[in-house]
C-alpha positions in Angstrom: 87.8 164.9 49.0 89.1 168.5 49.1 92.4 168.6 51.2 91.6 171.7 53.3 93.6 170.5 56.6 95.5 168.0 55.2 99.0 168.2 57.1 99.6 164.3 56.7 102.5 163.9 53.7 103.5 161.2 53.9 102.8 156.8 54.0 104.1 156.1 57.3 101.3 158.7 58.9 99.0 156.3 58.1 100.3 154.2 61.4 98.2 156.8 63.9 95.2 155.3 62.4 93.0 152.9 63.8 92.2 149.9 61.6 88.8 147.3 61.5 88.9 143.8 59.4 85.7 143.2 57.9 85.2 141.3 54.5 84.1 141.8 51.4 82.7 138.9 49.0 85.1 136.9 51.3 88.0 138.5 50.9 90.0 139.5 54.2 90.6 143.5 54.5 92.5 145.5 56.7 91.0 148.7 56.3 92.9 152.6 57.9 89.6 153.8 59.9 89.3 157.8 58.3 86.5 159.7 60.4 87.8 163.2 61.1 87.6 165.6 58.7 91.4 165.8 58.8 92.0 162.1 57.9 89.1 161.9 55.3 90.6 164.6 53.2 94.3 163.8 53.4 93.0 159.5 52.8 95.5 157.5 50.4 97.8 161.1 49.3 101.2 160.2 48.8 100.9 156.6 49.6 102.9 153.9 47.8 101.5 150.9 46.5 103.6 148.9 48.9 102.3 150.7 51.5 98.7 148.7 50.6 100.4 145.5 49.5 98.2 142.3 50.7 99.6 141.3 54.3 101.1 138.0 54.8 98.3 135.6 55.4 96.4 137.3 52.2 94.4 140.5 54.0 93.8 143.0 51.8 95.1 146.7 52.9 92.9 149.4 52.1 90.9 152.5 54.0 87.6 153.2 55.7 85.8 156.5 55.7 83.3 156.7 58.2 81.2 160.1 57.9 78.5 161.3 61.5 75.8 161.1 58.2 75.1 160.4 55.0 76.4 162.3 52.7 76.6 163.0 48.5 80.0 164.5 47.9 82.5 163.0 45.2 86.1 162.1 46.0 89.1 162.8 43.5 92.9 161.4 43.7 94.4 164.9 44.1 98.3 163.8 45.4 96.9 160.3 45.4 99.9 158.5 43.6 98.0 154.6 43.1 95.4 153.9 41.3 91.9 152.8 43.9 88.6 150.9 44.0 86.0 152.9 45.6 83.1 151.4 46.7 80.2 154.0 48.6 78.1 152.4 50.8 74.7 153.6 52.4 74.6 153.7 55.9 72.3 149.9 55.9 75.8 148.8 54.1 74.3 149.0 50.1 76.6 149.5 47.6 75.2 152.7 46.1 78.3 153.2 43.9 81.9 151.8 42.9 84.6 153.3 40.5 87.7 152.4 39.8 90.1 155.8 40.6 93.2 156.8 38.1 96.0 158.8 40.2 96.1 162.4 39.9 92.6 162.7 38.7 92.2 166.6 40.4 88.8 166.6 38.3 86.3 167.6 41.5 83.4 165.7 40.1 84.9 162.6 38.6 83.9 159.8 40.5 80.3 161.1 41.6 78.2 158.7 43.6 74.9 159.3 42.3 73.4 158.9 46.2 73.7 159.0 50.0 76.4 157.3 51.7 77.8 157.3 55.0 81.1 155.1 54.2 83.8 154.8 51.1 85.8 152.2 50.9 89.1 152.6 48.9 91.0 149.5 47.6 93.4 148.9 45.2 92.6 149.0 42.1 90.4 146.3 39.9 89.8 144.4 43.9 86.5 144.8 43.7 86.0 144.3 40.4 88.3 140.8 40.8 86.1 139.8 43.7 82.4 140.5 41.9 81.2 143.3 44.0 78.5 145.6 42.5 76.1 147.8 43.0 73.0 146.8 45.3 75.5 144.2 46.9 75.3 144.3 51.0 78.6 144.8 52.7 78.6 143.8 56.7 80.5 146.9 58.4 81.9 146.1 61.6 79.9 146.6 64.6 82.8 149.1 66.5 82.6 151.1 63.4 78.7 151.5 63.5 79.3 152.2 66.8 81.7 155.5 66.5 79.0 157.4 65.5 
């Protein structure tokens, strides 16, 4: 995501965000809702891996994009400090794409998703390859976030 807009610098300006559980090959997340254009571009920046450290009981920590449509365009890490899963998922909740992100990767077209999506779902990095997700797998996204739109 470009980061046109982006006036959030720092980790703890994550805590404005809302946040939705949902699971993923039944593992627990915690997932930072992004779906203003503000939020969306400025997503992990400058974020610590602490920051997205597992909580207590075992829920993973991670972020949400939620876009009004589908949409094509690639994310990059630009000021994104951790490495990140990213899975892309069509709006019926497909897997259309997943990429494991290295930090500081400013290349515009690097992790391309090859189709429509209408969410992105960043993790930490090697999750969703740990847990056995691919591509044509169907993630259940939480009914309040199908809602917001």
């Amino acid at each position: 995501m470009t980061e046109s807009g982006c006036k959030r610098n720092t980790p703890d300006s994550l805590g404005h965000l809302p946040t939705t559980d949902m699971s993923i090959k039944g593992q627990r997340f915690r997932l930072w809702v992004a779906d203003n254009l503000d939020d969306q571009n400025a997503g992990l920046m400058h974020v610590t891996a602490d920051r997205i450290t597992p909580l207590r009981d075992g829920t993973e920590r991670g972020m949400l994009f939620v876009f009004d449509r589908s949409v094509r365009g690639s994310f990059w890490m630009k000021n994104t400090i951790i490495p990140l899963d990213i899975a892309y998922v069509a709006a019926d909740g497909t897997v259309v794409a997943i990429f494991t992100m290295a930090p500081l990767d400013t290349r515009s077209n690097a992790y391309p998703p090859g189709d429509l999506y209408r969410f992105a779902i960043e993790v930490s990095a090697n999750r969703f390859s740990v847990l056995g997700l691919k591509v044509g797998d169907h993630l259940d996204i939480p009914p309040s976030i199908l809602k917001r739109r």
